[in-house]
TIVEXKE-833274 format. One record per residue (C-alpha): x, y, z; residue in three letters; residue number from 0. Coordinates in nm, 3 decimals, always signed. Example, Ala and Ser with C-alpha at 12.3 -4.5 7.8 and 13.67 -1.06 7.14 Angstrom:
% residues 2
east north up type seq
+1.230 -0.450 +0.780 ala 0
+1.367 -0.106 +0.714 ser 1
//
This chain:
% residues 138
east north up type seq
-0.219 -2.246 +1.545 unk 0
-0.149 -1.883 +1.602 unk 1
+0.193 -1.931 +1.632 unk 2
+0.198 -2.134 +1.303 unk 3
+0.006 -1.878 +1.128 unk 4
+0.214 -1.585 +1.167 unk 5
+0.532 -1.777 +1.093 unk 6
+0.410 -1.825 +0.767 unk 7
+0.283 -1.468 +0.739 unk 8
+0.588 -1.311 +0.828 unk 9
+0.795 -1.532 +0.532 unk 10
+0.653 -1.262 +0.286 unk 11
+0.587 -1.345 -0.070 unk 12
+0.784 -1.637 -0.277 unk 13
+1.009 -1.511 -0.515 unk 14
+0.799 -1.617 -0.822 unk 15
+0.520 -1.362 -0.689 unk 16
+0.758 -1.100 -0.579 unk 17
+0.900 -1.117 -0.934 unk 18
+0.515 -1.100 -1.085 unk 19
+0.409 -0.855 -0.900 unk 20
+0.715 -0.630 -0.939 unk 21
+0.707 -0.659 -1.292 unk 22
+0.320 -0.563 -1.334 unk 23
+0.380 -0.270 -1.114 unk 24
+0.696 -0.192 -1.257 unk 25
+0.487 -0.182 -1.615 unk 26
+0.195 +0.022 -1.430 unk 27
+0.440 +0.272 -1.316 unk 28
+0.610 +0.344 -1.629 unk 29
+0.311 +0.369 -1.813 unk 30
+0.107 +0.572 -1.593 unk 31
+0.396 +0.799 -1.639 unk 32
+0.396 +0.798 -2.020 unk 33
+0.052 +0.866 -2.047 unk 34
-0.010 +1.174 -1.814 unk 35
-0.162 +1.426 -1.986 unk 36
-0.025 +1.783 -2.037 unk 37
-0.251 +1.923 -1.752 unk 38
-0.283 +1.990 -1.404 unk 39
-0.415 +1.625 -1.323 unk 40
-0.047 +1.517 -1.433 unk 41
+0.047 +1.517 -1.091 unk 42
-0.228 +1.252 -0.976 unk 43
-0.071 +0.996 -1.308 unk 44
+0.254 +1.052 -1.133 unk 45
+0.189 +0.998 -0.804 unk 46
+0.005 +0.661 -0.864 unk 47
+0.319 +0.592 -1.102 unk 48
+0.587 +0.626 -0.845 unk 49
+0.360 +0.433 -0.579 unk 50
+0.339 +0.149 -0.847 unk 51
+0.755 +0.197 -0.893 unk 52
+0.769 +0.208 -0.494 unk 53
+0.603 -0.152 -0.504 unk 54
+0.855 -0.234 -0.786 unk 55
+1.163 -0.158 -0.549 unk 56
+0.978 -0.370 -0.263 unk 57
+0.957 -0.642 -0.453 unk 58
+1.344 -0.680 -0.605 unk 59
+1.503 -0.558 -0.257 unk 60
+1.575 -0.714 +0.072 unk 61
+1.598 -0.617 +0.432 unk 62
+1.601 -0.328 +0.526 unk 63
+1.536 -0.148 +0.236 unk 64
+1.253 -0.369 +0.121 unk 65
+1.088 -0.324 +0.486 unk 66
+1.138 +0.072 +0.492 unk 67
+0.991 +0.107 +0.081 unk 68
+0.713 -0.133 +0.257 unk 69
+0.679 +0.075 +0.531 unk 70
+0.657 +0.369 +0.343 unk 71
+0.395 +0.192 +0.098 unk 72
+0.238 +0.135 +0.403 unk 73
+0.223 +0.483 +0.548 unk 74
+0.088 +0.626 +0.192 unk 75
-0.212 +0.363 +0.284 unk 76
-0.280 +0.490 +0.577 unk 77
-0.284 +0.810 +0.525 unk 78
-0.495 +0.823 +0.216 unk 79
-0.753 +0.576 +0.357 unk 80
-0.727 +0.841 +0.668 unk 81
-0.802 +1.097 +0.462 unk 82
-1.108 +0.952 +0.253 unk 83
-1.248 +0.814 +0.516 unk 84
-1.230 +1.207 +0.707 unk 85
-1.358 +1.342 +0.372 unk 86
-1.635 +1.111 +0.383 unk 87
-1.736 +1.154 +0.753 unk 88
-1.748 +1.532 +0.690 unk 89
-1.979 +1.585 +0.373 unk 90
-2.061 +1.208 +0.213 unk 91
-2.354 +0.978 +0.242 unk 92
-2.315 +0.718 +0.550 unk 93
-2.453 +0.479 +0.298 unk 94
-2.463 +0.501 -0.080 unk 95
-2.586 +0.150 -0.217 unk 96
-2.332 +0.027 -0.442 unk 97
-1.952 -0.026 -0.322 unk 98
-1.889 +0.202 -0.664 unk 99
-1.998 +0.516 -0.494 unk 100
-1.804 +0.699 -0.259 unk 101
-1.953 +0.682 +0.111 unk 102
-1.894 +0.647 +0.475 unk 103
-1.938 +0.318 +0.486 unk 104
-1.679 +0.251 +0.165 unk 105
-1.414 +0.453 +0.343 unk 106
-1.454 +0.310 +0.658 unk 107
-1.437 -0.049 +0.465 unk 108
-1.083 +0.103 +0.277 unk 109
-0.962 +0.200 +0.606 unk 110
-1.024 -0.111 +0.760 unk 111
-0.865 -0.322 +0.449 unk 112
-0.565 -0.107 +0.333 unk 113
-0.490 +0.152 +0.638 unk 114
-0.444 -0.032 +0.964 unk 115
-0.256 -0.352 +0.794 unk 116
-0.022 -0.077 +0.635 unk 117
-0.032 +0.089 +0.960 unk 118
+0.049 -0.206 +1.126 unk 119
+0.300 -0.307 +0.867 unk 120
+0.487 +0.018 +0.963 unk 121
+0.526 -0.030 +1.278 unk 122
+0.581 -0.394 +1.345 unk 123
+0.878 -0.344 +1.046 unk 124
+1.013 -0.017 +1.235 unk 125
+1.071 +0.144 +0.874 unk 126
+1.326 -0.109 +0.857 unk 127
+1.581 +0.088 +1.134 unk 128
+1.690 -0.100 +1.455 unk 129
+1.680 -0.422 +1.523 unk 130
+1.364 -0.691 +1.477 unk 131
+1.314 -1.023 +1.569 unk 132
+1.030 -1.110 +1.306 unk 133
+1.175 -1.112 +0.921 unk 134
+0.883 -0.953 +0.812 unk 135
+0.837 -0.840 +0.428 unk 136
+0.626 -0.707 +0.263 unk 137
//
């Protein structure tokens, strides 16, 4: 059943969802970039644009390219998760009562959800250099 199960995993998304998805974060993107305000918090609008664009060229490419902008997507998990989950060790509640509110607990639940499958993601796909056996996508 294992076996079965991660076949299917590693045939990525159809191409109607890839085509969905791409265009909602595609319209994400562009708009987050439109609207960033004049001030120093720009940079945070275009940041979370150009990880919505990333997604965008992850869903319309193949190979290589789709696995390394995957990988990369992947990577930008991991490391934010990382780091919320270190700023949250270091001066946040362990436990704040509501999945709203940043704690220890709710970074450790991020990390868990969004940094070790990107993680994983990253290196199972190798970035998309050298060869792999598995044809996974993202």
């Amino acid at each position: 059943m294992y076996k079965a199960a991660a076949a299917h995993i590693n045939k990525g998304l159809s191409p109607f969802s890839r085509f969905i998805l791409g265009l909602f974060s595609a319209l994400f993107g562009v708009v987050m970039v439109l609207v960033a305000p004049p001030t120093d918090k720009a940079v945070f609008f275009y940041a979370f644009g150009t990880f919505c664009l990333l997604i965008t060229v992850a869903c319309v490419t193949k190979g290589a390219v789709r696995q390394f902008v995957g990988s990369v997507i992947g990577s930008v998990l991991l490391i934010l998760s990382g780091w919320y989950l270190y700023s949250e060790s270091t001066g946040g509640p362990f436990f704040s009562g509501r999945r709203s509110e940043p704690s220890v607990v709710n970074a450790l639940l991020f990390f868990v959800a969004f940094g070790i499958p990107g993680a994983a993601y990253a290196i199972k796909t190798k970035f998309g250099w050298g060869r792999n056996d598995t044809k996974a996508e993202p």
